[in-house]
C-alpha positions as YAML, in Angstrom:
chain: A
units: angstrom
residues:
- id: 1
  name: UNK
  ca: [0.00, 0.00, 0.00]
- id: 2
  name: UNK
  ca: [1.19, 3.20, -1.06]
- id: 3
  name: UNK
  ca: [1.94, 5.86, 1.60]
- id: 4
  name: UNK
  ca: [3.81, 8.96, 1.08]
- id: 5
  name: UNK
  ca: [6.22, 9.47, 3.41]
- id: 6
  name: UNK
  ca: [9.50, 11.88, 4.71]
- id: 7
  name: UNK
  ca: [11.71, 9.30, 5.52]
- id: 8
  name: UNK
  ca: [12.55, 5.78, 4.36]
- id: 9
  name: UNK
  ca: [10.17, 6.12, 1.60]
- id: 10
  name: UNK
  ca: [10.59, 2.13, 0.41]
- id: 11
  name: UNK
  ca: [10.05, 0.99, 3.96]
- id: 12
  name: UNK
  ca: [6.40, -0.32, 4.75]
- id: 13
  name: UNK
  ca: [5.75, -0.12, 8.62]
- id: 14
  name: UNK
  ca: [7.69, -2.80, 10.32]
- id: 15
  name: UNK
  ca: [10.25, -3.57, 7.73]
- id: 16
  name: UNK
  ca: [13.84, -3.83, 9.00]
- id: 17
  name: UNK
  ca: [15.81, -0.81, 7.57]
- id: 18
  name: UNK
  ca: [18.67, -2.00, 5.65]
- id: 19
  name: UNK
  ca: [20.31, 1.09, 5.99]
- id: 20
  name: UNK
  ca: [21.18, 0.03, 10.00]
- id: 21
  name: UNK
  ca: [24.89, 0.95, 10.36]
- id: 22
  name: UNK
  ca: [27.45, -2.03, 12.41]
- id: 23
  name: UNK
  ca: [27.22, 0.83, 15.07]
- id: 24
  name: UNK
  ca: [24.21, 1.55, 15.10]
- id: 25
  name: UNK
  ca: [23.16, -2.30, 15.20]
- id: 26
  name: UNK
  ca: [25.62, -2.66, 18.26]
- id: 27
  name: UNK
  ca: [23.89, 0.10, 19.93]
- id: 28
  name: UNK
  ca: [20.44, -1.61, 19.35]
- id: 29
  name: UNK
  ca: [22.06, -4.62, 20.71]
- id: 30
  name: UNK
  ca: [22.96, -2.99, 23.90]
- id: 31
  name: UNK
  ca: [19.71, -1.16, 24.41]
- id: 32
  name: UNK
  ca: [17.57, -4.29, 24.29]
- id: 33
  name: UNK
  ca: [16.48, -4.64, 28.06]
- id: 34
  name: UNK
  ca: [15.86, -0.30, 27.75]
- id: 35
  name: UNK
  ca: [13.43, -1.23, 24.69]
- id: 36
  name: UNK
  ca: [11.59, -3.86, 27.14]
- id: 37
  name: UNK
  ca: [10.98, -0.82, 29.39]
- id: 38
  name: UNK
  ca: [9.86, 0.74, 26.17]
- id: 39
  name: UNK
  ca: [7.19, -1.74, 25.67]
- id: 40
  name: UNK
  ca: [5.85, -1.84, 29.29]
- id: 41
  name: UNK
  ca: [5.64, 2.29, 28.31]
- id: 42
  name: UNK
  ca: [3.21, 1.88, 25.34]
- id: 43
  name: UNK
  ca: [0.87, -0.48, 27.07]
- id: 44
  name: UNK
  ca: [0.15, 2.44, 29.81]
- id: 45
  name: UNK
  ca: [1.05, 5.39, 28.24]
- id: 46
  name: UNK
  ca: [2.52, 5.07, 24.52]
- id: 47
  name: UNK
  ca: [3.05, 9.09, 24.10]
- id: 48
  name: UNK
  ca: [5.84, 8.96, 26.46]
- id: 49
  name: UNK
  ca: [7.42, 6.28, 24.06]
- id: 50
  name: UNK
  ca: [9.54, 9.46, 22.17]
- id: 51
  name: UNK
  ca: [10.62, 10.67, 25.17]
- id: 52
  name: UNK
  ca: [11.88, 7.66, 26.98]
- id: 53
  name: UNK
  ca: [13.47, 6.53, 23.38]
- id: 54
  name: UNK
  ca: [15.73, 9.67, 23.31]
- id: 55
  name: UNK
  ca: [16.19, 9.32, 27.26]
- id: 56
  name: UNK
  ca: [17.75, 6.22, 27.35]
- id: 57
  name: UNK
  ca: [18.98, 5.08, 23.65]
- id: 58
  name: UNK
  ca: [20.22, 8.53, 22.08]
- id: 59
  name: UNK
  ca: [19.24, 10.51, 19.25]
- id: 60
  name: UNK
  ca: [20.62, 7.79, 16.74]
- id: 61
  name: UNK
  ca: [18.47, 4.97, 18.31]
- id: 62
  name: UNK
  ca: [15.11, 7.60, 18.25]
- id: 63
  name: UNK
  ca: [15.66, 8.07, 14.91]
- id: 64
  name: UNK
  ca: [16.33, 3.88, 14.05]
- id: 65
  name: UNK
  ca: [13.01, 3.21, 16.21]
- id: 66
  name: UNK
  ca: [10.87, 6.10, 14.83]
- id: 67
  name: UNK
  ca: [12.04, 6.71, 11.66]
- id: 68
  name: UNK
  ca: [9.75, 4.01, 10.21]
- id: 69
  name: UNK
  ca: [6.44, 5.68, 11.48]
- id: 70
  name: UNK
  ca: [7.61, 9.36, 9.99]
- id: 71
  name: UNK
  ca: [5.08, 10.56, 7.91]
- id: 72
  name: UNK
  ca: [4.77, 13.56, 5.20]
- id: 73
  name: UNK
  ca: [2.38, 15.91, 7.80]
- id: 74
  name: UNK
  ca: [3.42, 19.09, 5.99]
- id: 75
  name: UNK
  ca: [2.46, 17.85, 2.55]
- id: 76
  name: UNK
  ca: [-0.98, 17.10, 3.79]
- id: 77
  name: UNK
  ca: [-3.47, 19.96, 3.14]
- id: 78
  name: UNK
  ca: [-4.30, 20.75, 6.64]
- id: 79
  name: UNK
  ca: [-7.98, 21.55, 6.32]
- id: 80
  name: UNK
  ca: [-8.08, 17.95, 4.95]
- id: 81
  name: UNK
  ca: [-6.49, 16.60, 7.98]
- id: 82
  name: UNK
  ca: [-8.68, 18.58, 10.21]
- id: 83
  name: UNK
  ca: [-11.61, 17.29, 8.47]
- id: 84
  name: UNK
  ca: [-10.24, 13.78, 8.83]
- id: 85
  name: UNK
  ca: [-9.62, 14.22, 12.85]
- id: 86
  name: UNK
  ca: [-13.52, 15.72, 12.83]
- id: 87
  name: UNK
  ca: [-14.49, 12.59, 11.10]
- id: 88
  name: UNK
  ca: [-12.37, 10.41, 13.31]
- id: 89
  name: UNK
  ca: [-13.28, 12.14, 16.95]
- id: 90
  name: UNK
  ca: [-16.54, 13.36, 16.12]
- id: 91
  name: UNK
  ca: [-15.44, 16.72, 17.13]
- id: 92
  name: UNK
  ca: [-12.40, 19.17, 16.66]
- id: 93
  name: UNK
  ca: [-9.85, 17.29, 19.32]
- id: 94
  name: UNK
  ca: [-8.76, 20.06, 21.30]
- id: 95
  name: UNK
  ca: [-6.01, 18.82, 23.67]
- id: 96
  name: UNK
  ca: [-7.67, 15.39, 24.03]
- id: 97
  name: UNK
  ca: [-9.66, 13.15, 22.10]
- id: 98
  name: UNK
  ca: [-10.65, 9.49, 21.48]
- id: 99
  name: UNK
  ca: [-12.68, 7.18, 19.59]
- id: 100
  name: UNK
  ca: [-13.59, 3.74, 20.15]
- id: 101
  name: UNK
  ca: [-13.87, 0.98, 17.33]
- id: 102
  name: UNK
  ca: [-14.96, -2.45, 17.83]
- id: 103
  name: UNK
  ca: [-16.62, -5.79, 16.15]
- id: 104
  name: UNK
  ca: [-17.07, -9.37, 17.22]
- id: 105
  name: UNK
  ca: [-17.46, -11.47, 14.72]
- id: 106
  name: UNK
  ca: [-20.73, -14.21, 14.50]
- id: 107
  name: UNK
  ca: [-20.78, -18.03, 13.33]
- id: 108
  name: UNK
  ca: [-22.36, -17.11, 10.42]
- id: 109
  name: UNK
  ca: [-19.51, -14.49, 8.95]
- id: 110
  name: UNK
  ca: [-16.46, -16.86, 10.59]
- id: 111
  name: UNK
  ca: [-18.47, -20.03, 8.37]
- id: 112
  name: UNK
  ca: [-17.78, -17.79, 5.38]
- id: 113
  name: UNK
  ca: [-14.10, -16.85, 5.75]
- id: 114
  name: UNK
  ca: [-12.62, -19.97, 7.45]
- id: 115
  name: UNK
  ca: [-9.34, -18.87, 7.38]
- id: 116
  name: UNK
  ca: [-9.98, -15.84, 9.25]
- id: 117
  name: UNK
  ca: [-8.46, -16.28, 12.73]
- id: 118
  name: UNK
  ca: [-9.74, -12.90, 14.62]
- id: 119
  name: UNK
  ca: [-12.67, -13.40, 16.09]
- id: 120
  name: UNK
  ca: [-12.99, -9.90, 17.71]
- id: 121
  name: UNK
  ca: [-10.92, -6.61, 17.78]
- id: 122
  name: UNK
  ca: [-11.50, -3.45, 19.33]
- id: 123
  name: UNK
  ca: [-9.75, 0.30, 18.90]
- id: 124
  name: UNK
  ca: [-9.16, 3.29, 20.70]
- id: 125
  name: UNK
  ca: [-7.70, 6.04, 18.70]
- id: 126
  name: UNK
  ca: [-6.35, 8.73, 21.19]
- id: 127
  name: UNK
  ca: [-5.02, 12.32, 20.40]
- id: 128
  name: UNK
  ca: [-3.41, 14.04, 23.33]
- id: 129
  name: UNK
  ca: [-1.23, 17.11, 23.31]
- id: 130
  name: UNK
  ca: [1.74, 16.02, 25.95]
- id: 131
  name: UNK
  ca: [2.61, 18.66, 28.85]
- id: 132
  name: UNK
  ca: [5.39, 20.82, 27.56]
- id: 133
  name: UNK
  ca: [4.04, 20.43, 23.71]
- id: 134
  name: UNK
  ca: [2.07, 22.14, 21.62]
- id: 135
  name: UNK
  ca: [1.16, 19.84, 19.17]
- id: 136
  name: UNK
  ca: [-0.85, 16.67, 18.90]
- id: 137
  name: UNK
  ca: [0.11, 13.21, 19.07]
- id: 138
  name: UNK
  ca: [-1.66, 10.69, 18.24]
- id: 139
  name: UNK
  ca: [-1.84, 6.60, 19.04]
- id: 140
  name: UNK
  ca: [-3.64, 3.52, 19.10]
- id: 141
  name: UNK
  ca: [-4.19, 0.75, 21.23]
- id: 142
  name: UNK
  ca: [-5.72, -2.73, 19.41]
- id: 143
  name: UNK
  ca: [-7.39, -5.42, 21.03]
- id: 144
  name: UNK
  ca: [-7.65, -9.09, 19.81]
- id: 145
  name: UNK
  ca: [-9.30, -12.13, 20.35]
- id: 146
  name: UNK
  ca: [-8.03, -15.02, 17.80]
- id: 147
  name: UNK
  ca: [-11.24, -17.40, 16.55]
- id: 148
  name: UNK
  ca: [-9.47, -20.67, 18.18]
- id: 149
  name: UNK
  ca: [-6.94, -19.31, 20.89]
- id: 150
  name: UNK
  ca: [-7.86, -18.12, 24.71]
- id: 151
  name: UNK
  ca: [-7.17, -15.26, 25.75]
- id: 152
  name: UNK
  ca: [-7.12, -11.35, 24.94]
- id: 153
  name: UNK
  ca: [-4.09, -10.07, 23.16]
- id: 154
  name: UNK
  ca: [-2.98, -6.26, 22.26]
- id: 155
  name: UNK
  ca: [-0.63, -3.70, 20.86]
- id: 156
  name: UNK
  ca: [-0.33, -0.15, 20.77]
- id: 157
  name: UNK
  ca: [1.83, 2.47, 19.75]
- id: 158
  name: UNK
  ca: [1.91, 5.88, 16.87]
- id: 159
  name: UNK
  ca: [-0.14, 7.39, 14.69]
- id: 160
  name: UNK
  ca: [0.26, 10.14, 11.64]
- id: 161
  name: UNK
  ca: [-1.95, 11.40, 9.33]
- id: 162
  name: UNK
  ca: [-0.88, 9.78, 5.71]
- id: 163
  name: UNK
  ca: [-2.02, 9.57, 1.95]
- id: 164
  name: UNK
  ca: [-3.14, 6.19, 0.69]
- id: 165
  name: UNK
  ca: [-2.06, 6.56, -3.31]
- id: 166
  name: UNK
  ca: [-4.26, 3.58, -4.49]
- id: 167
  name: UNK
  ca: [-7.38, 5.42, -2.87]
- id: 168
  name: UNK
  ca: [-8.01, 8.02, -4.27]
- id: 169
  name: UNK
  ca: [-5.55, 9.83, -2.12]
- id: 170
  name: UNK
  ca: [-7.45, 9.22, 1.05]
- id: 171
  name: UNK
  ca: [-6.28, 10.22, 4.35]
- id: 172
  name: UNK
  ca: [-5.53, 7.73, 6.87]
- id: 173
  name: UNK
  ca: [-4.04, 6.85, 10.15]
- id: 174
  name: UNK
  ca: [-0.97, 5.16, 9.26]
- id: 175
  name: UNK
  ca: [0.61, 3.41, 12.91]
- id: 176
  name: UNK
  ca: [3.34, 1.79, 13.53]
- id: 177
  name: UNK
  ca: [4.68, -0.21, 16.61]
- id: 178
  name: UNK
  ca: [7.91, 0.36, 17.77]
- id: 179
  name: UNK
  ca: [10.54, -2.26, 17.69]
- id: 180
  name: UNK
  ca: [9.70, -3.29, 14.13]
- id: 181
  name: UNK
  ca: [6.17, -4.59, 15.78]
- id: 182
  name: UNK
  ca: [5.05, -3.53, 12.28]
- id: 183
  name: UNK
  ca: [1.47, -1.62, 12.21]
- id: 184
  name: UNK
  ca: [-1.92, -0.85, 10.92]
- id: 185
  name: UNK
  ca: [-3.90, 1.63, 8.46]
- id: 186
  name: UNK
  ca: [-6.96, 3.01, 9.86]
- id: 187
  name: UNK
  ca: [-9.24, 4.85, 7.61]
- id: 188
  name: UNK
  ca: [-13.25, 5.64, 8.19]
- id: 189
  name: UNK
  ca: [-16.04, 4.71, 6.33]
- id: 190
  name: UNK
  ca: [-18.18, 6.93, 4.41]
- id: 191
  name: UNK
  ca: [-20.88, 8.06, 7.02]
- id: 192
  name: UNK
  ca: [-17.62, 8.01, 9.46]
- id: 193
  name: UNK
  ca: [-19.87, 5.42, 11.71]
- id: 194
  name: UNK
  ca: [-17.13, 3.08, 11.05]
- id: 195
  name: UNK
  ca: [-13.21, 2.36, 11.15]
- id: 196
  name: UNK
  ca: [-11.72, 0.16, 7.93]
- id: 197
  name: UNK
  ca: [-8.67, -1.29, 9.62]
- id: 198
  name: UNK
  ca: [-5.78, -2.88, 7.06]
- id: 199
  name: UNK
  ca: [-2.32, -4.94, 8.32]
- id: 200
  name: UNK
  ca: [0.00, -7.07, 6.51]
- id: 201
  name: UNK
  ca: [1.49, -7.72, 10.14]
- id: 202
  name: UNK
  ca: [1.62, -6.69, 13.51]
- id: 203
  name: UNK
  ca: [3.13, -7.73, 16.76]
- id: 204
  name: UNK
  ca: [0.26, -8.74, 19.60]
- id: 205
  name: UNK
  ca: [1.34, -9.50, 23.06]
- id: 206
  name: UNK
  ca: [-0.72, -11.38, 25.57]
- id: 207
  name: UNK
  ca: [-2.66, -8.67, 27.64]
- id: 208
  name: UNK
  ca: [-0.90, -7.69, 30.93]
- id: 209
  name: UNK
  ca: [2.71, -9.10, 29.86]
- id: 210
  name: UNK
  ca: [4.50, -7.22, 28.31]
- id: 211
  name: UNK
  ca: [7.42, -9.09, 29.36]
- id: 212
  name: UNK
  ca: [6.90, -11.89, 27.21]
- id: 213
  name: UNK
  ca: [7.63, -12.32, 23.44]
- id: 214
  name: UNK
  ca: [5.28, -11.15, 21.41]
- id: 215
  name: UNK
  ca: [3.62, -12.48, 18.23]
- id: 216
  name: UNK
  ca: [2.83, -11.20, 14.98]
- id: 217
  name: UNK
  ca: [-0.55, -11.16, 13.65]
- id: 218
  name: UNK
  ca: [-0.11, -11.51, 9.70]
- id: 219
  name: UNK
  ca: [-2.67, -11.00, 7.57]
- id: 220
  name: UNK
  ca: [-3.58, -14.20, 5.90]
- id: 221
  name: UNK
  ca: [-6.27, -14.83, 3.34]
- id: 222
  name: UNK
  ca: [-9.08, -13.77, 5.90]
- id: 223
  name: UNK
  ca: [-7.55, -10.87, 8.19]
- id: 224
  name: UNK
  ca: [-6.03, -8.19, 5.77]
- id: 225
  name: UNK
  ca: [-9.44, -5.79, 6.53]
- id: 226
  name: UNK
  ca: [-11.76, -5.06, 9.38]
- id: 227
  name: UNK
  ca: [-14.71, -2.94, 9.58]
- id: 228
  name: UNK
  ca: [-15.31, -2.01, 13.13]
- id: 229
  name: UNK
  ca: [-18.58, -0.26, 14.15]
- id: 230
  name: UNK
  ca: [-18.50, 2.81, 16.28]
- id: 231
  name: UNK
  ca: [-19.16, 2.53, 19.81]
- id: 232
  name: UNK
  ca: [-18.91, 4.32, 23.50]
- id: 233
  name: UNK
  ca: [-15.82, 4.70, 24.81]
- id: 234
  name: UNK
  ca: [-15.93, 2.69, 27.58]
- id: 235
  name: UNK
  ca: [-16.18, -0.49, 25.63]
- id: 236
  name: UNK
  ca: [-12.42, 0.25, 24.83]
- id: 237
  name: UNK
  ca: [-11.94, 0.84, 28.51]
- id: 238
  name: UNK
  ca: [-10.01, -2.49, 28.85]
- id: 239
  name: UNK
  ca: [-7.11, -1.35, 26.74]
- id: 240
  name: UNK
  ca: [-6.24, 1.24, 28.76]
- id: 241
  name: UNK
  ca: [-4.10, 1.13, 32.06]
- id: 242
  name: UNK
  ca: [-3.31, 4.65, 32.22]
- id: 243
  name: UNK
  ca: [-5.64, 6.59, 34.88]
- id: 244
  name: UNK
  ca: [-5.81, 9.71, 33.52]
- id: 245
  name: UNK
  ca: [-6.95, 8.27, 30.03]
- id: 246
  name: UNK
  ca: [-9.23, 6.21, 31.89]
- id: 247
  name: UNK
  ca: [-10.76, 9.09, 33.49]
- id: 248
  name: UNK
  ca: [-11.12, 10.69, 30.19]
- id: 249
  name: UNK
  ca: [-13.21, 7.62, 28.73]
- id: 250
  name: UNK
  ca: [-15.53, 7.23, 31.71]
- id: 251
  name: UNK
  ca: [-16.15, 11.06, 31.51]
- id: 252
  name: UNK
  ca: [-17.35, 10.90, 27.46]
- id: 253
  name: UNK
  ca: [-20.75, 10.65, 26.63]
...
């Protein structure tokens, strides 16, 4: 899928950069039990991810971890991306904002795509201005429940506003997880009552351990697109561990 973007152009979210230096590999190397910290980070608050990236790996690690998920903002009309974060929040997001997606699948649609393997996702799409910025960020957090596994799985991480070529130049969410967890594209449906969520792969961890390895959800014959119906923020509730987002969920109509 076609995305324009700043940096990397070639690189699809979660492809390993070939352009990774011997130093800069070595310094990846060494940071790996900082980038499990990393991971805790983004299941309770991923817009401190940046911040604890250029903390404890350096400027050259930031930009090896992020530079995937940069995205061309300032070529992006920016009434159209207003229009787009209406669409998406239902509202202009101010300092804070969210939006809950979510679908469980029946019998009768799982009988027609038996390869499928989700049997229900849900996602929140947050935009929050961090204190000491001035600008919004935006991020995700996906739940999943796979069709013949226990169990609740979930990721999270970034989101940027990005053109999809082969649509008509449609603006998107394009997200990324970091670590080369790959990512998804979220886009909205017509009467913006629904989210249209496409992967090629993304990494899931069992909910509530982050220490463990995670797993990547490819997209197989069945689970390359999901249409997940609009519904009240609290229904997302469960992705979040973060009180203050809480708080902000339970207080939205």
């Amino acid at each position: 899928m076609a995305l324009e973007r700043v940096a990397a152009p070639e690189r699809l979210i979660g492809e390993k950069s070939n352009a990774l230096s011997g130093a800069a590999a070595r310094h990846t190397e060494s940071s790996r039990a900082s980038l499990t910290e990393l991971r805790k980070a983004s299941m309770t608050r991923p817009i401190l991810i940046a911040a604890m990236i250029a903390s404890f790996a350096g400027a050259g690690l930031a930009q090896i971890v992020l530079a995937p998920y940069a995205f061309a903002e300032d070529a992006i009309d920016q009434n159209r991306a207003d229009t787009f974060d209406m669409n998406m929040f239902t509202r202009p997001p101010g300092d804070k904002a969210s939006a809950c997606f979510m679908r469980r699948y029946d019998a009768e649609h799982l009988a027609r795509h038996p390869k499928q393997k989700v049997a229900a996702m849900k996602l929140l799409v947050s935009a929050d201005i961090p204190e000491g910025e001035k600008q919004l960020v935006y991020s995700f957090h996906l739940g999943v429940k796979y069709r013949r596994r226990a169990g609740d799985f979930d990721s999270s991480g970034y989101c940027n506003h990005a053109i999809a070529e082969d649509e008509a130049n449609e603006i998107r969410f394009a997200c990324g997880v970091d670590c080369e967890g790959g990512g998804i594209n979220v886009a909205l449906s017509k009467d913006g009552k629904s989210a249209i969520v496409r992967l090629e792969r993304i990494v899931v961890w069992k909910t509530n351990k982050p220490d463990d390895d995670g797993e990547a959800l490819l997209a197989g014959a069945d689970d390359k697109v999901f249409r997940l119906d609009r519904v009240d923020a609290q229904e997302c509730a469960a992705l979040v561990t973060d009180r203050k987002e809480l708080a902000t969920l339970s207080h939205k109509s």
